[in-house]
C-alpha positions as CSV (number, residue, x, y, z in Angstrom):
1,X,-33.9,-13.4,-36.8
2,X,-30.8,-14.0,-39.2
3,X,-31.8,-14.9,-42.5
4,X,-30.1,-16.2,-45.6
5,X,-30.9,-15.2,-49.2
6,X,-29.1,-17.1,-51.7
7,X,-29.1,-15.5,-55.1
8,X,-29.3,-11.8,-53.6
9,X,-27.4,-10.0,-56.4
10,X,-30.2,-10.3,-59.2
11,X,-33.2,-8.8,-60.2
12,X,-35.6,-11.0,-57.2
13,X,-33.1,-11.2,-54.7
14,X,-31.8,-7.6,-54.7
15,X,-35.8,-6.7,-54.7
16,X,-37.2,-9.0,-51.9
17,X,-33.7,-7.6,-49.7
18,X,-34.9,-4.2,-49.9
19,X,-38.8,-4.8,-49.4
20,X,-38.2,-7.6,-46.4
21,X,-35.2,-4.6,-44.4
22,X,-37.9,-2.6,-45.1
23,X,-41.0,-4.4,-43.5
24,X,-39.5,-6.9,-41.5
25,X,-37.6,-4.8,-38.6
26,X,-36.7,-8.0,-36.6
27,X,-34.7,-9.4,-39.5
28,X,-31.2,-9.7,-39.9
29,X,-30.4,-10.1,-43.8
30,X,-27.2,-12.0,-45.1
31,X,-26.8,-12.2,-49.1
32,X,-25.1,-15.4,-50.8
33,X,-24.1,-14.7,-54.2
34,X,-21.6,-15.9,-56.4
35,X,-21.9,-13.4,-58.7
36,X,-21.6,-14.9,-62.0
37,X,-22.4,-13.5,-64.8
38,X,-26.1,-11.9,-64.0
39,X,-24.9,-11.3,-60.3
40,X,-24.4,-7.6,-60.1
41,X,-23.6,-5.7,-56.5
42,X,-25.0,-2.5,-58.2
43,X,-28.0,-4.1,-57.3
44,X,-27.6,-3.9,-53.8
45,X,-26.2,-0.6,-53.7
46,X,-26.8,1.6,-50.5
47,X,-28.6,-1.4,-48.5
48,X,-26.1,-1.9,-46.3
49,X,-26.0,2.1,-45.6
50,X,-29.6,2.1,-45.1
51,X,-29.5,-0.4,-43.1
52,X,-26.6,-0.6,-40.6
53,X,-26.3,-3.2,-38.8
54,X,-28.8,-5.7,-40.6
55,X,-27.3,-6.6,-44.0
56,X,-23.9,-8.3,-44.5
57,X,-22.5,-9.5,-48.2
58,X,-21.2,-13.3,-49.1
59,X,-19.4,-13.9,-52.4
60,X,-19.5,-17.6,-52.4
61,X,-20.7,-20.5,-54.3
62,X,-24.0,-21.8,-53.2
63,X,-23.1,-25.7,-54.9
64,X,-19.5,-25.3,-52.8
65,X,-20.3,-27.3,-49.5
66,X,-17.2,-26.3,-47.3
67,X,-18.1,-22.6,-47.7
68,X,-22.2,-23.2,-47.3
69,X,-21.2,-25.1,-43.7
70,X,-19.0,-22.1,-42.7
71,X,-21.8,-19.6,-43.5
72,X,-24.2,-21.7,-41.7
73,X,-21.6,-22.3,-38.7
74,X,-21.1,-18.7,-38.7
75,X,-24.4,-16.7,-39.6
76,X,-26.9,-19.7,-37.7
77,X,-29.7,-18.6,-39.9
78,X,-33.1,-19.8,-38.9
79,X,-34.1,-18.7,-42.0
80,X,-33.0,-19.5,-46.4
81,X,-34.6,-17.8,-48.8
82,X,-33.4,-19.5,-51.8
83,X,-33.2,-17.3,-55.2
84,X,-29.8,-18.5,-56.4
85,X,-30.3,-20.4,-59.9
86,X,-29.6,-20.0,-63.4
87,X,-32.5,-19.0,-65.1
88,X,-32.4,-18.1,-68.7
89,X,-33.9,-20.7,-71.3
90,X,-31.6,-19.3,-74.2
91,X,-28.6,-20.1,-71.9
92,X,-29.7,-23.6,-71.0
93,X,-29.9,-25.0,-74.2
94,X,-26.7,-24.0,-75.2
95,X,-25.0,-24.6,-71.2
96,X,-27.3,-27.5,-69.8
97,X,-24.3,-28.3,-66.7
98,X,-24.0,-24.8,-65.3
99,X,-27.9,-25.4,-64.7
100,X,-27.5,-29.2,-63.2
101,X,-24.9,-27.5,-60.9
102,X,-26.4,-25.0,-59.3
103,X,-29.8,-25.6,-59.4
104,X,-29.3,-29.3,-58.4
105,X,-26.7,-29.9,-56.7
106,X,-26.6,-26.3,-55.1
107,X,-30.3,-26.8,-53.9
108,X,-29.3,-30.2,-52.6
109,X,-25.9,-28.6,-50.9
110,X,-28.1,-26.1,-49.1
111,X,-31.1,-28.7,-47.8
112,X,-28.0,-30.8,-46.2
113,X,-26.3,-27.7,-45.1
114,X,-30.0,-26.6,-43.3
115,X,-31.0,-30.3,-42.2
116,X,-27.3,-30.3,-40.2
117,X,-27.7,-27.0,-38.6
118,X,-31.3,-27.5,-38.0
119,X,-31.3,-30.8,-35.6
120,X,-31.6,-29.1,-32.2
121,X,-33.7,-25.8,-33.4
122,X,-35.7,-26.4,-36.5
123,X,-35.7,-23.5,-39.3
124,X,-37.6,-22.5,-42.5
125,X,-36.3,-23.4,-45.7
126,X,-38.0,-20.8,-48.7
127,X,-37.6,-22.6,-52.3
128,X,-38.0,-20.1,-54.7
129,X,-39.5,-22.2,-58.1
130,X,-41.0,-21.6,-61.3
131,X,-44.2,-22.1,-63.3
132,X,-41.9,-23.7,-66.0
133,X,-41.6,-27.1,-64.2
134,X,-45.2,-27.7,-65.1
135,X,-44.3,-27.4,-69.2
136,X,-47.1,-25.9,-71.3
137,X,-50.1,-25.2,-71.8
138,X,-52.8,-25.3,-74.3
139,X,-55.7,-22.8,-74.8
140,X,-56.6,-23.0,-72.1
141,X,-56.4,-23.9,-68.1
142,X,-53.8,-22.6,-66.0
143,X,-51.0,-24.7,-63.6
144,X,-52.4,-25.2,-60.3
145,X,-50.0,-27.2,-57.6
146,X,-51.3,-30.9,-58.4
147,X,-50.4,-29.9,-62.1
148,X,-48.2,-32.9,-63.1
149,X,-44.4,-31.6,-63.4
150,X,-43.4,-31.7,-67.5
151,X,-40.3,-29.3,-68.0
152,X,-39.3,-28.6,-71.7
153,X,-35.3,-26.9,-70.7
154,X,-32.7,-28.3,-69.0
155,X,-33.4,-24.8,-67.1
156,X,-37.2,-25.9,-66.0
157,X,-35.8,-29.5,-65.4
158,X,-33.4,-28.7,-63.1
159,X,-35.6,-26.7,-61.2
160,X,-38.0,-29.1,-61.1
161,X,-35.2,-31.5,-59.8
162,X,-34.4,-28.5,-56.9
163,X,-37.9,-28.7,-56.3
164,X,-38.1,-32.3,-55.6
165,X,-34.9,-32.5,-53.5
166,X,-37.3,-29.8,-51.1
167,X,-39.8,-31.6,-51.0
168,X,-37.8,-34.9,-50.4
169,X,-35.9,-32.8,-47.8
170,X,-39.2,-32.7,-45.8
171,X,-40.6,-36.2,-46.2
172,X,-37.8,-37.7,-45.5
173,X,-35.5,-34.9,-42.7
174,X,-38.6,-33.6,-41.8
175,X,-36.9,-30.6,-42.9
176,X,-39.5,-27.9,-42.8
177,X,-39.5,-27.0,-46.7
178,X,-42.1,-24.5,-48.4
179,X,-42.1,-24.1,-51.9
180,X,-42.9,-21.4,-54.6
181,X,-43.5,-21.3,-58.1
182,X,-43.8,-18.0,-59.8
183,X,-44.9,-16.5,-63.1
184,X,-42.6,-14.0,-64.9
185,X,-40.9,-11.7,-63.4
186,X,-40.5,-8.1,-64.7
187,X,-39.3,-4.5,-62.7
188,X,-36.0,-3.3,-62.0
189,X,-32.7,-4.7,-61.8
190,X,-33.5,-7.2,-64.2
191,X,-30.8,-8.5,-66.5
192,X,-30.8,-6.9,-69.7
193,X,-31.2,-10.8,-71.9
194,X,-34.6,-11.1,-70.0
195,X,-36.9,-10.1,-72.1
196,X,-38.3,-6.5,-71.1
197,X,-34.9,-5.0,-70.6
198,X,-33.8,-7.0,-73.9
199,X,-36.5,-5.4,-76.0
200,X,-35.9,-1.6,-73.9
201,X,-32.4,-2.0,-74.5
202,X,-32.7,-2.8,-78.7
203,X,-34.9,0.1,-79.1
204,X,-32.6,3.1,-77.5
205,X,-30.3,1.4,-79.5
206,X,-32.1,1.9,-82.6
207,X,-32.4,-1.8,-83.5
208,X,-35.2,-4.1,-84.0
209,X,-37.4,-6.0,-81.4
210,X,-36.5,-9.8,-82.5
211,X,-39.7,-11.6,-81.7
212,X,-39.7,-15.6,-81.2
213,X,-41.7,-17.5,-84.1
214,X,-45.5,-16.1,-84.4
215,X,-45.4,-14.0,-81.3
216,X,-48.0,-15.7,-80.4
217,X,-46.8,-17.7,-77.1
218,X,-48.4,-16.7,-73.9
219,X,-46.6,-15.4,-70.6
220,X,-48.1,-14.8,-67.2
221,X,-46.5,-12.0,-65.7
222,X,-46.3,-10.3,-62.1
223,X,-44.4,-7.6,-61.2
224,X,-41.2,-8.4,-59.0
225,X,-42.9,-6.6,-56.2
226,X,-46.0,-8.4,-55.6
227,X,-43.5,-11.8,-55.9
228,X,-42.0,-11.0,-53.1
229,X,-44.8,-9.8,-50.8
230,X,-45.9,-13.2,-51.7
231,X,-42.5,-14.9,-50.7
232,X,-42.9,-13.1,-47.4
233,X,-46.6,-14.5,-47.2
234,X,-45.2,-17.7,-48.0
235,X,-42.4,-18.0,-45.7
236,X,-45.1,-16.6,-42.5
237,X,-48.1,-18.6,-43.3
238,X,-47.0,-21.2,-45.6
239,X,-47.6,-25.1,-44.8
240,X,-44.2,-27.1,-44.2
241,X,-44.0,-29.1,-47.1
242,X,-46.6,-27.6,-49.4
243,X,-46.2,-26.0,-52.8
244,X,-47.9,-22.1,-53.5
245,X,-48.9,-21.0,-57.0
246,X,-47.6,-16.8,-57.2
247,X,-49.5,-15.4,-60.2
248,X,-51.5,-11.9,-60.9
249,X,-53.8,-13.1,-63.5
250,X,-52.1,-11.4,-66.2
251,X,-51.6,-13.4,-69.5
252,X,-50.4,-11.5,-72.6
253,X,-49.0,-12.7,-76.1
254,X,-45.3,-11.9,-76.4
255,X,-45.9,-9.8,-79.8
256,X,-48.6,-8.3,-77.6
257,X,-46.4,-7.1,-74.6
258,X,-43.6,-6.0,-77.4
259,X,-45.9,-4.2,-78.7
260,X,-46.8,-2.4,-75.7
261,X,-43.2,-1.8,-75.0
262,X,-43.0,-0.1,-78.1
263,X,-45.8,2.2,-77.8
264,X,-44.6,3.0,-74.1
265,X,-41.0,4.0,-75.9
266,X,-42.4,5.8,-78.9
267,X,-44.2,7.9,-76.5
268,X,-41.9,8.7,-74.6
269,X,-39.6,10.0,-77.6
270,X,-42.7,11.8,-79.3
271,X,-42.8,9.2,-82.0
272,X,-45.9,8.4,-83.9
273,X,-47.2,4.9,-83.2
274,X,-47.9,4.1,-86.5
275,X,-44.1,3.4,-87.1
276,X,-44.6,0.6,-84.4
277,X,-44.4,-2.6,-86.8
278,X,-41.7,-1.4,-88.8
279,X,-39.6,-2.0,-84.8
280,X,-40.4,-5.4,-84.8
281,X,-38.6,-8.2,-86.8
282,X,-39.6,-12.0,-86.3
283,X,-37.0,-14.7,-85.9
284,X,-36.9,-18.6,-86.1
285,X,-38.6,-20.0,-82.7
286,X,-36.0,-21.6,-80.3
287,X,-35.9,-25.7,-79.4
288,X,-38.3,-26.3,-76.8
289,X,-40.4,-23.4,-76.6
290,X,-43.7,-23.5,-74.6
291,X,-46.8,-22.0,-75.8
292,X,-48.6,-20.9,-73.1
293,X,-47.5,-20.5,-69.1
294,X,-50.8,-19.9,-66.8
295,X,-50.9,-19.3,-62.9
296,X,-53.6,-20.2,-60.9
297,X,-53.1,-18.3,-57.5
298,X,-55.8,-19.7,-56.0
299,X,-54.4,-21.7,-53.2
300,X,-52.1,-18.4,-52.0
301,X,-55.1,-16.3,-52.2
302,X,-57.0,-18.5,-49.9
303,X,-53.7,-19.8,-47.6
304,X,-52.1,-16.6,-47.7
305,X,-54.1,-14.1,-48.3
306,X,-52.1,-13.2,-51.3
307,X,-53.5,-10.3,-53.5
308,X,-50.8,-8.6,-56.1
309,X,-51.2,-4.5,-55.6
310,X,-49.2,-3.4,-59.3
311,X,-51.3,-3.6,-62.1
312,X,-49.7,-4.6,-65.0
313,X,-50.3,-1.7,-67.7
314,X,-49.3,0.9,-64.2
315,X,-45.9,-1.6,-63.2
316,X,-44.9,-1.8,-66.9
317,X,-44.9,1.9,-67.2
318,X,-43.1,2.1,-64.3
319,X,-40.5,-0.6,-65.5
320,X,-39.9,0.8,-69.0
321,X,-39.5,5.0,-67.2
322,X,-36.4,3.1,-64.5
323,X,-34.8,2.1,-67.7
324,X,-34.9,4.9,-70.0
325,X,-34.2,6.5,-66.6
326,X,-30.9,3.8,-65.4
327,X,-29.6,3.6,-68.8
328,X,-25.9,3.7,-67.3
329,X,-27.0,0.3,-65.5
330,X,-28.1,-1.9,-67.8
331,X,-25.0,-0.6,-70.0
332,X,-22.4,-1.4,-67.5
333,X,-24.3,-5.3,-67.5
334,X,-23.7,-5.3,-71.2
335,X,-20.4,-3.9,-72.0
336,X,-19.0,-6.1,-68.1
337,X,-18.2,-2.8,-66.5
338,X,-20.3,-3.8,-63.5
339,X,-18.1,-6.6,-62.5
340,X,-15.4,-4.3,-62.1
341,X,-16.1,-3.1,-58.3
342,X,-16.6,-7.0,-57.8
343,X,-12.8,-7.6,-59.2
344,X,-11.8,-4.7,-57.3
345,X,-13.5,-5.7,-53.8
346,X,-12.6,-9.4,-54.3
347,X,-9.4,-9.7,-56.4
348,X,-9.2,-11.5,-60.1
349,X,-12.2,-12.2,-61.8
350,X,-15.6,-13.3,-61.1
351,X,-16.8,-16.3,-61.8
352,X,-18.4,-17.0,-65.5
């Protein structure tokens, strides 16, 4: 089976590439990926040698229509796994287009791309969402799929938008659409302005953990992992035109998780723990800033059979040792070095 994953290059994409070559022998794997800024082909490094024969790289633009058609034409995937988006909340507010365009209008480019190819033999169309389209929560409750869609960002609006144009896609094409909407993503690969590398990242650097308003705001988290065995779930069992939940039940406060970071660091340079609050600095909140994001998983437990495997205190563990460990990584993504085997494979410059 060919299949298309938009969006391959990041921290989800680059995962669910290795873990679906790995379990899914049948499959035939082509990657889309502009490569903008967080698009790094470090992250698929040694796929297509582990592999031969079932993995083949794209640079294009998933929002440019003429080359989507030609990739289509050429690849005939019966199968899209769409990752591709822009997806920090920091980046939105101060960039709202460069979300519209390729969250909207690259969704939309790829439903009509999929709906053309897919008149004689019907294919699977994966949307990859968020739990942000649903806003905020109080106290408590958590999102389940009938939650009414609220997004606070121009990042969560446009993917709500992306979402719709799915669903649309179905109702109207009878395009057979699936969507999912994840909680927060953490593991490897992950660009370093997300918040787990970001706070890894200040404190081998010997600076302080900036922490948003109270540090009291709420995050459900999963680890990148159990996402995509969910994704895979998802795309093999999911309902055409129905909308799964992806969560693990694992709420923390952001000053909580910091401060977990920090004593997962500290211990790992013999530090005494006690010098943990002295690491942390609070900061003005940003604009729009939900207090509380909650996953119920209910519907992919029972549909899917979806169960996540990494606990979280084990997985963060894990995350914080591969980058103390990849240190040379992440500092390539800050200081740009990464992009220069993509200048040097493609010619000029990558995209911004």
């Amino acid at each position: 089976m060919n299949v298309l994953v938009t969006g391959g290059a990041g921290i989800i994409g680059s995962n669910f590439v290795r873990l679906a070559l790995a379990e899914r022998a049948a499959w035939r794997i082509v990657v889309v990926d502009a490569l903008t800024y967080a698009g790094n082909l470090e992250n698929l490094a040694g796929i297509e040698a582990g592999f031969p024969g079932r993995y083949r790289f794209v640079k294009a633009d998933v929002a440019d229509a003429p080359a989507v058609e030609k990739i289509f034409a050429e690849e005939k995937p019966s199968l899209v796994v769409h990752f591709a988006a822009e997806s920090h909340v920091d980046r939105s507010v101060l960039g709202p287009m460069d979300f519209v365009r390729t969250n909207v209008l690259g969704t939309a480019t790829l439903l009509d791309a999929a709906r053309k190819a897919w008149r004689e033999k019907p294919g699977r169309f994966l949307q990859v969402s968020t739990d942000e389209v649903y806003g905020a929560l109080g106290e408590t409750g958590a999102f389940a799929e009938a939650t009414p869609i609220a997004p606070s960002s121009p990042y969560s609006a446009s993917k709500a938008s992306a979402d719709m144009l799915a669903l649309a896609y179905h109702r109207t094409f009878g395009l057979d659409a699936v969507i999912t909407r994840c909680c927060n993503n953490y593991g490897p690969y992950q660009f370093p302005e997300k918040l787990i590398p970001f706070m890894i990242s200040r404190f081998v650097d010997g600076e302080k953990l900036p922490v948003y308003g109270n540090g009291m705001n709420v995050r459900d988290w999963i680890h990148v992992d159990d996402h995509n065995r969910g994704v895979l779930l998802a795309i093999e069992k999911g309902r055409a035109g129905e909308v799964y939940n992806l969560g693990a039940r694992c709420e923390r406060k952001n000053i909580d998780l910091v401060r977990s970071l920090l004593e997962l660091l500290l211990k790992a340079r013999g530090v005494a723990a006690e010098k943990l609050e002295s690491r942390i600095a609070f900061v003005k909140d940003r604009p729009g800033h939900d207090w509380r994001y909650a996953i119920d998983p209910s519907k992919a437990e029972r549909e899917l059979g979806f169960r996540p495997e990494v606990p979280f205190e084990e997985g963060l563990a894990k995350t914080v040792q591969w980058y103390v460990e990849n240190e040379k990584w992440w500092r390539d993504v800050q200081s740009g070095a990464y992009r220069d085997y993509v200048a040097k494979v493609y010619g000029g410059q990558t995209s911004e």
